[in-house]
C-alpha positions in Angstrom: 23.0 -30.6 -29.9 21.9 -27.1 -28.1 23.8 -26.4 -25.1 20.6 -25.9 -22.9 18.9 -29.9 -24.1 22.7 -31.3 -22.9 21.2 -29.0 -19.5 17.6 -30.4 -19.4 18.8 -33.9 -20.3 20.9 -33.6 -17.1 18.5 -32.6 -15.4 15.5 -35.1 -16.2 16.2 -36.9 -12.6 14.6 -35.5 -9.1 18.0 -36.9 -7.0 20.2 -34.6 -9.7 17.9 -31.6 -9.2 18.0 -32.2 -5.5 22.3 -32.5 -5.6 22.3 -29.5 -8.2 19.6 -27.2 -5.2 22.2 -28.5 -2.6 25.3 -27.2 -4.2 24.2 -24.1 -5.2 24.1 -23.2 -1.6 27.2 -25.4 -0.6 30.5 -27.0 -1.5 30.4 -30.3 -0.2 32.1 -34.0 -0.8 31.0 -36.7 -2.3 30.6 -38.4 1.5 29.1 -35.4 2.8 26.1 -35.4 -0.4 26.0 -39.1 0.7 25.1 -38.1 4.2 22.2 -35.7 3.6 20.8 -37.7 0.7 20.8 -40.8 2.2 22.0 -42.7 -0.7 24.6 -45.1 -1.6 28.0 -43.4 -2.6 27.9 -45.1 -6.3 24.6 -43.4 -6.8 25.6 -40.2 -5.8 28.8 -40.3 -7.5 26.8 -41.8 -11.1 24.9 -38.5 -10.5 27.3 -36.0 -10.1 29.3 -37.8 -12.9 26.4 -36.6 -15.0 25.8 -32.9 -13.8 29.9 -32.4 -14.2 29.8 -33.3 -17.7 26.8 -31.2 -18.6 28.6 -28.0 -17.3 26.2 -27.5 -14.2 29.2 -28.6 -11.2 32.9 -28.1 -11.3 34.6 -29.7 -8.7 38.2 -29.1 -6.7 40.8 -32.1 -5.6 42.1 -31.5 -2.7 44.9 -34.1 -1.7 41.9 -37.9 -1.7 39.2 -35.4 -1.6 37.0 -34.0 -3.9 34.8 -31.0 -3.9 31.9 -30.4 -6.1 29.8 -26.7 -6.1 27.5 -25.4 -8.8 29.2 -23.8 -11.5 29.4 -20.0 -11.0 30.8 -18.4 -14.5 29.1 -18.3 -18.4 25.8 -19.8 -19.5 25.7 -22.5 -16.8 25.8 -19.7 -14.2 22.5 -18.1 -16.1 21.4 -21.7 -16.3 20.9 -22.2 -13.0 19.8 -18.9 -11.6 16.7 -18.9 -14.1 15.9 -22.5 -11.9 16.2 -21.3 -8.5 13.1 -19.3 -8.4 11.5 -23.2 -8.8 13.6 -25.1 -6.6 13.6 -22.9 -4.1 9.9 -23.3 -3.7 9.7 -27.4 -3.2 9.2 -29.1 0.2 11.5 -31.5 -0.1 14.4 -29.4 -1.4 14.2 -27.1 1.1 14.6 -30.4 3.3 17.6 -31.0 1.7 19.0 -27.5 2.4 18.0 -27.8 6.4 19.7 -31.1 6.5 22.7 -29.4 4.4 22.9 -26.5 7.1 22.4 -29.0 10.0 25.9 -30.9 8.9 27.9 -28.0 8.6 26.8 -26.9 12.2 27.6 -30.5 13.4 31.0 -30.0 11.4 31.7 -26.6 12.8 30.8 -28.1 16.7 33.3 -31.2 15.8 36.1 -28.4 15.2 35.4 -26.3 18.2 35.4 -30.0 20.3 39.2 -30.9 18.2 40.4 -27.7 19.6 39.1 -27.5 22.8 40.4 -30.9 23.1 43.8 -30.2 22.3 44.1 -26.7 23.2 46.5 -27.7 26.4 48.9 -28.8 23.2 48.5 -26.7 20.7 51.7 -24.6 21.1 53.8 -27.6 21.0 51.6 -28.9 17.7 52.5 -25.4 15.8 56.2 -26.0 16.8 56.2 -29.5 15.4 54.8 -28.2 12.2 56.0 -24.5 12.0 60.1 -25.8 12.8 62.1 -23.2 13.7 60.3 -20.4 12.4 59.1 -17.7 14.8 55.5 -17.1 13.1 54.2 -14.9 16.0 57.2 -12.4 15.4 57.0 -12.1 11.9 53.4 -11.4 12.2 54.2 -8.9 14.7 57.0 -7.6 13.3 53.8 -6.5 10.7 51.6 -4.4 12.8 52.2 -0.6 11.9 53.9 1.0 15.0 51.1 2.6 17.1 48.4 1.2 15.1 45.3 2.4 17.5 43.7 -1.6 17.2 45.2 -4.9 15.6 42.9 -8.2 15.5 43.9 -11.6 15.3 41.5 -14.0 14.4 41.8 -17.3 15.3 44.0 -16.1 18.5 44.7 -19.7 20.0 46.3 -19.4 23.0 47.5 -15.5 22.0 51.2 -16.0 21.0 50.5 -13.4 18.2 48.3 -10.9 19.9 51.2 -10.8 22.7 53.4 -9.9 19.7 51.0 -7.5 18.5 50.5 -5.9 22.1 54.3 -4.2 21.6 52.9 -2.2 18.9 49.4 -2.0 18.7 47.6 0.7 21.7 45.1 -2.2 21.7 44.8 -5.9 20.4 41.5 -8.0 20.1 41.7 -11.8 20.2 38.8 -14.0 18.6 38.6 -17.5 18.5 35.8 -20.3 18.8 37.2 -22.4 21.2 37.0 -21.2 25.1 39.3 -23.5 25.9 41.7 -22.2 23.7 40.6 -18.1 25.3 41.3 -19.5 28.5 44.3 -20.4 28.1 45.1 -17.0 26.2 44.1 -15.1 28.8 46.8 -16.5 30.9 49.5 -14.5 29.0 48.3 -11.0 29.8 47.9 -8.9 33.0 44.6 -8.6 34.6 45.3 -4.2 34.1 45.2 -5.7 30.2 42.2 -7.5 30.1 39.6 -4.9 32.1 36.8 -3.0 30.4 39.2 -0.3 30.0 42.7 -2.6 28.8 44.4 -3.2 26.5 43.6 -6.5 25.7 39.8 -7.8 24.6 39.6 -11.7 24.0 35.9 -12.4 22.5 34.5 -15.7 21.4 33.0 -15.8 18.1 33.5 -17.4 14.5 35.0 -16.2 11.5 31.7 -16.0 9.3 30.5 -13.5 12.3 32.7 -11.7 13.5 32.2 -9.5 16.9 33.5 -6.0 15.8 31.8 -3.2 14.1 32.4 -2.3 10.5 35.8 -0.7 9.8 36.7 -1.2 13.7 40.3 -2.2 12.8 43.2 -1.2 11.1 45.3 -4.4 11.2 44.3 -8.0 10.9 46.0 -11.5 10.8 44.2 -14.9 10.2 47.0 -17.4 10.4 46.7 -21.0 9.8 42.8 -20.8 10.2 41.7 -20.6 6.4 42.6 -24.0 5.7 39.9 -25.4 9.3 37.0 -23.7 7.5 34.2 -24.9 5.2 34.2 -21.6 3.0 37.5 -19.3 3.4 35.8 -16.8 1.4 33.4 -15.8 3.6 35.7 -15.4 6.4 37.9 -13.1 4.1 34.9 -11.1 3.3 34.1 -10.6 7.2 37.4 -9.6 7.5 36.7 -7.1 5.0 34.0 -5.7 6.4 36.2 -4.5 10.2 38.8 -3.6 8.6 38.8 0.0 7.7 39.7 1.2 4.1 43.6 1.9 3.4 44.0 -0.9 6.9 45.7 -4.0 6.4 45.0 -7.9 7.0 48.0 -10.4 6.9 47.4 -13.8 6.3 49.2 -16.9 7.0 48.4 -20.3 5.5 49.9 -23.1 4.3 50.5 -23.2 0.5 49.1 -26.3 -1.3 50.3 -29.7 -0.7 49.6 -33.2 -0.5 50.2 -34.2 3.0 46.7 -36.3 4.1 48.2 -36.8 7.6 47.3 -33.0 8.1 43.6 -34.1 8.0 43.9 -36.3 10.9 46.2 -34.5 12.5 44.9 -31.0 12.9 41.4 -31.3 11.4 42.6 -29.5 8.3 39.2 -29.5 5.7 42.1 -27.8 2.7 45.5 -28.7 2.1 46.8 -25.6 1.5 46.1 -22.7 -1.0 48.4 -21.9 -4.2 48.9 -18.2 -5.0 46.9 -18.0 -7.1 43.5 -18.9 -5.8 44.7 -16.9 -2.2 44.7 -13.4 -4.7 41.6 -14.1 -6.5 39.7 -14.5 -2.7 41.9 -11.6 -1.7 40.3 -9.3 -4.5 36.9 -10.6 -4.2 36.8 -9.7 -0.5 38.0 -5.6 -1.5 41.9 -6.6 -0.6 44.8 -6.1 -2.8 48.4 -7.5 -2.0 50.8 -5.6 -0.9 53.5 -8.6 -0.6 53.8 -12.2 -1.2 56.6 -14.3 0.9 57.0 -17.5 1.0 58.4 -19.4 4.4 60.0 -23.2 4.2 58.8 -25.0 8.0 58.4 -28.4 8.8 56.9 -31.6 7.4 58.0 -30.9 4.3 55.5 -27.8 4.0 55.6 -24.1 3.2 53.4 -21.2 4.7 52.0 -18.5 2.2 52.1 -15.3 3.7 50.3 -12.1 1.9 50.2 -8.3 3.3 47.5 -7.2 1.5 45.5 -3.5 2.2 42.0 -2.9 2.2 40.7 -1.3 -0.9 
């Protein structure tokens, strides 16, 4: 049978054209499709049963979860961009999208709210799962000596960017929690933090970052990758103020299987392997420079990758 009926078969149902629409825009759970659809989790799950095997998803497992997405490679890929010009045009598919867009905002307000409320805590959380290694110094220890601005994204409550400050001439600090910026600002000096310091804390999220293009020449994102809907993105922002032959280093958990991490610390990925880590590295315009791997606690292992800005 052509490849393209097995496509149009799969097809021939308005809730699979509306699920197909939502993921080319999104990767989302099964629970999640549920939400914005409306539907019952064995229809939804028949449905995307259906697309999978006709080559239009591929999906991820993530620990209990899994992710579907449209597929993005060979002749589904030119599939499905010869339809959007026709989905993209329909009332209620466009609904779909809105709803789509209004549950990752809801998701992304329900993260800023988990760390806000635990902010107070945090430190001692990152000690019961980092053990007894010293993340902020190592990251610190990374920062080229006299490096005229280093960025850490995802700052917390600034243990690295006071690591940073002994090398850098000036640090900036982003994260999406003021709760968690308040509490950073404690560490420094009010001389650090004027117009004209050394120090500049700014709320803001990774998919929008507040710095110009090519503002920095060193930047760490550590143990934020696995809070975030699409790490990609992020990586590709990072790209963007970080200026060519500059460095990012990034910290992250390599895969695993603990589901208590979910719970725990509102993890959306369990980890990255190696091998998925490069491939977003050298989509974003990054090559690594080195790969180390760092036992902690719980059983887990951080990835960490130096990598320099093509």
């Amino acid at each position: 049978m052509p490849q393209a009926l097995h496509y149009f078969k799969a097809l021939s149902d308005e809730t699979r054209l509306r699920l197909l629409h939502i993921l080319l825009h999104y990767e989302l759970s099964v629970n999640e499709l549920v939400a914005i659809l409306r539907m019952g989790q064995s229809r939804i799950s028949r449905h995307l049963k259906i697309l999978s095997e006709a080559g239009l998803l591929t999906f991820r497992r993530d620990g209990l979860w899994v992710f579907y997405m449209a597929a993005d490679s060979g002749h589904s890929k030119d599939f499905l961009t010869a339809l959007v010009p026709f989905m993209d045009t329909d009332d209620t598919m466009r609904a779909d999208l809105d709803e789509a867009a209004r549950l990752i905002d809801e998701r992304t307000q329900k993260t800023r709210q988990f760390f806000n409320a635990i902010a107070e805590d945090w430190d001692e959380l990152n000690r019961k799962v980092l053990g007894d290694f010293d993340l902020a110094a190592f990251v610190g220890s990374m920062v080229p000596q006299g490096c005229p601005l280093a960025v850490d994204l995802g700052c917390g409550t600034g243990t690295v960017l006071e690591r940073m400050l002994t090398r850098a001439h000036g640090v900036i600090g982003v994260d999406g929690s003021p709760r968690m910026l308040e509490l950073c600002k404690r560490r420094f000096a009010p001389e650090q933090l004027k117009a004209e310091g050394r120090v500049s804390l700014r709320i803001g999220e990774l998919d929008h970052l507040p710095l110009r293009d090519g503002e920095a020449g060193f930047a760490s994102i550590n143990l934020v990758l696995h809070h975030l809907s699409s790490p990609q993105v992020a990586l590709q922002e990072i790209a963007r103020i970080v200026h060519k032959g500059g460095h990012m280093l990034l910290a992250d958990f390599d895969k695993h299987t603990d589901e208590d991490m979910r719970v725990d610390y509102g993890d959306r990925w369990l980890g990255f392997d190696e091998d998925h880590v490069r491939t977003m590295l050298a989509e974003a315009g990054f090559a690594p420079v080195s790969v180390h791997r760092q036992p902690v606690a719980r059983g887990l292992s951080l990835l960490i990758v130096l990598a320099q800005k093509q």
